[in-house]
SEKOL-459468 format. One record per residue (C-alpha): residue in three letters; x, y, z. Coordinates in steps of 0.02 Angstrom, whole numbers, plus 50000, padded with zeros to 5 digits. Layout:
BEGIN
ALAXYZ;...
//
This chain:
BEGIN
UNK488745068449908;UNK490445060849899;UNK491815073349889;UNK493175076949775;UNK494375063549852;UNK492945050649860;UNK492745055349673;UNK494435053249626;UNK494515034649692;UNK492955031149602;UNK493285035449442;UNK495085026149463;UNK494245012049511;UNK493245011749349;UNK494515015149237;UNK495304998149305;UNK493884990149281;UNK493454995549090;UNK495374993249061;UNK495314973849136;UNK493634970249043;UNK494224979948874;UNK496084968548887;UNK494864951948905;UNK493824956648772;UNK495284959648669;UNK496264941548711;UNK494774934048701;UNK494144937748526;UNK496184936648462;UNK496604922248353;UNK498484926348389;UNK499264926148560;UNK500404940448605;UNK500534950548751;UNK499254964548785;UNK500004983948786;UNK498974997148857;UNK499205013848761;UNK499515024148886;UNK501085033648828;UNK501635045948695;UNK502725032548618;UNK501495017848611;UNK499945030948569;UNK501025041948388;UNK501085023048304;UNK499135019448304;UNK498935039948263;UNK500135036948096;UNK499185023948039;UNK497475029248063;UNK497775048948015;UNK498755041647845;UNK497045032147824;UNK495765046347859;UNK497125056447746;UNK496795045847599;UNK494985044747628;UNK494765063647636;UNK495995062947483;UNK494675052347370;UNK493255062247425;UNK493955077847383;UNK494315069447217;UNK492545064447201;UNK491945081447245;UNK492945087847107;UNK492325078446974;UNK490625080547032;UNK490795100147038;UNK491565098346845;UNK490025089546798;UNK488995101646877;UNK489695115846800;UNK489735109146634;UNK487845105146631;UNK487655125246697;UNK488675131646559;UNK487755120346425;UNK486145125446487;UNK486735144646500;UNK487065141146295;UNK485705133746260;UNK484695146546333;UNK485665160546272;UNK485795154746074;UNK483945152146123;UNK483745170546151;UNK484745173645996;UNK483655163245878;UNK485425152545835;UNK485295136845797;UNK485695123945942;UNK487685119245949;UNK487485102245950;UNK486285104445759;UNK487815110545685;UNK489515099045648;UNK490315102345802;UNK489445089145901;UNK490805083945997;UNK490405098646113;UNK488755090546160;
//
């Protein structure tokens, strides 16, 4: 069993590691030289969280749009059925016989 010291350096030691082989990775598959910054502070970490929160921002913005319209559509096919059914029950005529089609 290695103790909590033994630990410690351990998982430090892999951390370096994943951090060299991630900062290869990264130069290697770069068309564009430039120098490397690890994130590892507050002010190099709130740039990358501005961009990608204004992107899941708009994302959840379009869905919810999406959901909207979807939910409209939904409840107009409920309400059309609901008079349907109900002029139905009244022995009317069906709305959409008469000359207010534009409701169908």
């Amino acid at each position: 069993m290695l103790n909590e010291r033994q630990r410690r350096l351990l998982y430090n030691v892999e951390m370096e590691q994943m951090a060299q082989t991630a900062k290869a990775l990264m130069e290697s598959v770069s068309h564009v030289q430039s120098n490397f910054t690890s994130a590892t502070h507050l002010e190099h970490v709130r740039p990358m969280f501005k961009v990608s929160f204004a992107v899941l921002l708009t994302m959840n913005a379009v869905v919810s749009a999406f959901v909207g319209v979807l939910q409209s559509i939904d409840q107009y096919f409920i309400v059309h059925a609901k008079v349907d059914r109900r002029a139905g029950q009244l022995g009317l005529p069906h709305p959409c016989d008469s000359s207010l089609t534009f409701f169908c």
